[in-house]
C-alpha positions as CSV (number, residue, x, y, z in Angstrom):
1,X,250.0,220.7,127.9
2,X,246.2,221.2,128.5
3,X,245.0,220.5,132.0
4,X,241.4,220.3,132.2
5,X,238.7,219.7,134.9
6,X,237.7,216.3,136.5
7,X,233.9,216.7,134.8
8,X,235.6,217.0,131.7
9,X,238.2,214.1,132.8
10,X,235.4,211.8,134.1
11,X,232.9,212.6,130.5
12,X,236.3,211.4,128.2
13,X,236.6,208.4,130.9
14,X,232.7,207.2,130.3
15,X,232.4,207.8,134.2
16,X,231.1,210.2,137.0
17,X,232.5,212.4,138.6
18,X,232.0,210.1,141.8
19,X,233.3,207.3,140.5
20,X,236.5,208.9,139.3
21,X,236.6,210.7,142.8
22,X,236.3,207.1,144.4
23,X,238.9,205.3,142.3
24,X,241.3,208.3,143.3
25,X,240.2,207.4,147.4
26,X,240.8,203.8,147.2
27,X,243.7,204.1,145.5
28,X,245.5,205.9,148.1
29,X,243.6,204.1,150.7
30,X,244.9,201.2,153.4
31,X,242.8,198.4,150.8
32,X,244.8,198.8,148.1
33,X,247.4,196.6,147.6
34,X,249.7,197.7,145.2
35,X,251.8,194.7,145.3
36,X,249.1,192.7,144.6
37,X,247.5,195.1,142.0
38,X,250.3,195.6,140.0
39,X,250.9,192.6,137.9
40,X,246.7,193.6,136.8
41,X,248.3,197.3,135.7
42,X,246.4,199.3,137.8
43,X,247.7,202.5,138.2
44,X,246.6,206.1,138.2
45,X,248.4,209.2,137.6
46,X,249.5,211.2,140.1
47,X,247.3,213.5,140.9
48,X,247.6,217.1,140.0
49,X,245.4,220.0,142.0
50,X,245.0,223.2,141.3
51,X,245.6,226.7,143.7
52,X,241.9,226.2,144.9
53,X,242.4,221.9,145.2
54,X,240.6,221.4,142.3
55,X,241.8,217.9,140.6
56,X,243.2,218.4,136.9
57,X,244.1,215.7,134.4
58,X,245.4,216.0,131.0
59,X,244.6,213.3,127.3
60,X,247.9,211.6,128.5
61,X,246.3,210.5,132.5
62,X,242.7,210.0,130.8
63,X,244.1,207.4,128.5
64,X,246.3,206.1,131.9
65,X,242.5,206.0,133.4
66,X,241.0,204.1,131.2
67,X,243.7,201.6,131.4
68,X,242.4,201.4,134.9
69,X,239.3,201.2,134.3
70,X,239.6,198.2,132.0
71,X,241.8,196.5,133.9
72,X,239.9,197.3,137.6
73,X,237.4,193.3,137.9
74,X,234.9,193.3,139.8
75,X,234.5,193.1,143.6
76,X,238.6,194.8,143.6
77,X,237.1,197.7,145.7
78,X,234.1,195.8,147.7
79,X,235.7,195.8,151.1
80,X,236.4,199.8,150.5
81,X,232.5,200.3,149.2
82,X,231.4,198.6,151.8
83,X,233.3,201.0,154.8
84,X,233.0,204.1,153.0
85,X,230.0,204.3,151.4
């Protein structure tokens, strides 16, 4: 299976790398409520790093992303944003 790089991940996606980056923070973050978030399928893949911690993703978590992505409304993340950015 082909792992590729996060640019590469977050180009297929139709984000930025920052973005992508962010979604992967909040997700593990205290403001993420999975109980609550689950019945709206949001879910990333686990997250795979290489020996240097570089993130990698293969066509199988992109199309996982972009589940997330369309399924991730508007003001979700705003109480994260707003502490973290």
């Amino acid at each position: 299976m082909e792992k590729f790089g996060i640019k590469k991940a977050a180009s297929l996606i139709g984000v930025s790398v920052y973005t992508l980056k962010n979604w992967y923070y909040w997700y593990k973050s205290e403001y993420w409520h999975k109980s609550e978030y689950d019945k709206r399928d949001l879910k990333l893949p686990k997250l795979e790093r290489d020996e240097q911690g570089r993130m990698l993703f293969g066509y199988g978590d992109v199309e996982d992303i972009k589940k997330f992505k369309n399924n991730l409304k508007y003001g979700m993340m705003a109480e994260f944003n707003r502490r973290y950015k």
